[in-house]
N, C-alpha and C positions, 0 to 999 in steps of 0.2 A: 297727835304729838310727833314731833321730830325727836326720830332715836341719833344720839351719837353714835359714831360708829369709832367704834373699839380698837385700837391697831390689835393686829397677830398676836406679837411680841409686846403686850401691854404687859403681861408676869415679869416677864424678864425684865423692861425697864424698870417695873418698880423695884424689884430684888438688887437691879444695877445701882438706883438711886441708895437704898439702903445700902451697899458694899458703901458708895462712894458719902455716905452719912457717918457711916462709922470711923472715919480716918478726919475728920473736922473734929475740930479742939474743943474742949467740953467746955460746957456753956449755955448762954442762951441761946446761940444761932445753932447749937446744935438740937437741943431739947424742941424748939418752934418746925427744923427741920421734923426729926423723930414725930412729932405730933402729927402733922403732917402726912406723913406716909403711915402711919397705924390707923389714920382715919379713911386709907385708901380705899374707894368702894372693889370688891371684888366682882369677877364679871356676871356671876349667876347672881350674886347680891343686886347687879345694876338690869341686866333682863328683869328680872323679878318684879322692882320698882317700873321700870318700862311699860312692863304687860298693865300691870295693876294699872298705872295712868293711863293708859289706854281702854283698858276696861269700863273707869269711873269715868273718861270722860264722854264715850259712847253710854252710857246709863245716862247721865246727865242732860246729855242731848235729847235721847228719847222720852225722859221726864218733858224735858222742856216744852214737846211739841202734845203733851195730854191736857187733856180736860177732864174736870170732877163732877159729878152731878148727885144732887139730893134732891130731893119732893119729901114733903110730909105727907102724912098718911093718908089724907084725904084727895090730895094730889090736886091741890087746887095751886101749888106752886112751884115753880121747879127755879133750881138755883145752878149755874155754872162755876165754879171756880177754876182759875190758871193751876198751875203746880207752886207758887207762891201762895196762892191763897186769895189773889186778886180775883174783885168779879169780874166775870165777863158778861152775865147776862142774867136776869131775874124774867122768869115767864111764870103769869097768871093767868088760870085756866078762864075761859068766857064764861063758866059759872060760880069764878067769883064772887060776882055780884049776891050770890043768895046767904054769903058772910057778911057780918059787922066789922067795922073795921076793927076793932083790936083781935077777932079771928081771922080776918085775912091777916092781921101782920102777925100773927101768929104762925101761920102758915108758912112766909116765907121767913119766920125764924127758926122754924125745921128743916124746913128745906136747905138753909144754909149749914144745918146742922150735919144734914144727911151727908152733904157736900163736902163739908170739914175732915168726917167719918172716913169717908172714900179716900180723901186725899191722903190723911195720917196710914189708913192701913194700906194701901200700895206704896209708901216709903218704907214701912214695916216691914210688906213683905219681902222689898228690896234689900233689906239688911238681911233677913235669915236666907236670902238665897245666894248671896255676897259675902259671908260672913269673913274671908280673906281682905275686903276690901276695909272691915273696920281693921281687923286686926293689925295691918299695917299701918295702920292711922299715928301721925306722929301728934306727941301733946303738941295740945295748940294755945298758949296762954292769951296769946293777943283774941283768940276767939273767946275763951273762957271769961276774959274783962269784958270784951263786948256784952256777952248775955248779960253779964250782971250789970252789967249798964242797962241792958232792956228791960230785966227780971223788978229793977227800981223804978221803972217807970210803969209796971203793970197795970195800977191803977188807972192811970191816965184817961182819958175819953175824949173824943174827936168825935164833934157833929156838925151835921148842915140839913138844913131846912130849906124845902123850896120856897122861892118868892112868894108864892102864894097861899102857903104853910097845907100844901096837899100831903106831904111826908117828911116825916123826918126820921135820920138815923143814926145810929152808934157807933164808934170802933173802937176797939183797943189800939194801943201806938204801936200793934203788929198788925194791925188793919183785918182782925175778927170783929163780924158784928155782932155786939153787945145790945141792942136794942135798935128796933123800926116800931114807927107809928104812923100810921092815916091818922090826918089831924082832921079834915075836912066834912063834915056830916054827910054821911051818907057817899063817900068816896068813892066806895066798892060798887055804887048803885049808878051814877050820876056820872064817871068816866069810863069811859071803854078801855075792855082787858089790856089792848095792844097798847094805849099813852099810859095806864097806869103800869103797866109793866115797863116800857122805855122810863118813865119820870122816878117809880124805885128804883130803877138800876144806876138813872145818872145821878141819883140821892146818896146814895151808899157809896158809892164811887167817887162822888165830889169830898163825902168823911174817908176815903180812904186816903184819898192824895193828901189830907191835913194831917194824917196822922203817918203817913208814908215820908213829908217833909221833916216833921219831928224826928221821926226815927232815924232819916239820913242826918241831921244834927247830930244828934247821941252818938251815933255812929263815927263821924267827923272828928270828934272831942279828941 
């Protein structure tokens, strides 16, 4: 963030400006003036604000460059997530094969879960170790309509099926998966861990980007 830099003598010209407010004929250009200089930020008011922005936007940055990870119990799946929430990457252990498919896509519906887990409690913990940083928070209405614009489309569902109907998946129109399935008999047996793990991820990925377009609509409105 670029700080302004402050003149010396910022007190005094605002206290000047006010002397020379007071001597303007009463009215509206006087009242619009008066509003004006009572909204004057003071300089430990404007450091203050300074630091904070600087704070959240070095947190922000550091978010940006993490990754999430969950596995379900049996650790036959592990799930990446962004700090968004986007995947980066579904890996299936080579002894997948000894699940059916609706327990392998079970697995990697925990695994996403685990990953979800991860990501919500280090924003968590980001807030009780920041707790100045909400405080300062100004209400935001335009963000508050937004959710409620997303909060109404909860429902929604966003899926894609490979060509070949080897999987298919779910999302919310915040791009949470809501459901995966091996469609194909004997899926977990019949393709190796490394393609069926590439072919989930671009599955889930392809329902993401449909429900990521939606939501940039909603958003747009």
């Amino acid at each position: 963030m670029d700080r302004i830099d402050i003149p010396e003598d910022y007190e005094d010209r605002v206290e000047a400006a006010r002397r020379a407010a007071a001597r303007l004929p009463a009215g509206p250009v006087r009242e619009g003036v008066d509003r004006a200089l009572e909204a004057a930020p003071g300089r430990d008011r404007y450091e203050q604000a300074a630091d904070l922005a600087e704070r959240a936007r070095a947190l922000t940055e550091e978010l940006a460059t993490r990754g999430f990870d969950g596995t379900d119990p049996g650790r036959f799946a592990w799930v990446r997530l962004d700090y968004l929430g986007r995947l980066v990457a579904i890996a299936l252990s080579p002894t997948v094969d000894r699940l059916s498919n609706r327990a392998a896509a079970d697995a990697v519906e925990a695994a996403w879960d685990g990953a979800e887990q991860s990501r919500s409690e280090h924003v968590l913990n980001l807030e009780r170790a920041h707790p100045d940083l909400l405080a300062g928070r100004q209400p935001d209405r335009r963000g508050d309509e937004l959710r409620d614009r997303i909060a109404a489309r909860a429902a929604d569902r966003f899926e894609h099926t490979t060509d070949d109907d080897l999987c298919a998946a779910e999302t919310d129109i915040e791009g949470r998966l809501r459901g995966f399935k091996f469609l194909v008999p004997n899926a977990t047996i019949d393709t190796e861990c490394e393609e069926l793990s590439a072919r989930a991820t671009a599955t889930v990925q392809a329902a993401q980007a449909k429900a990521h377009e939606a939501l940039a609509a909603v958003l747009a409105r």
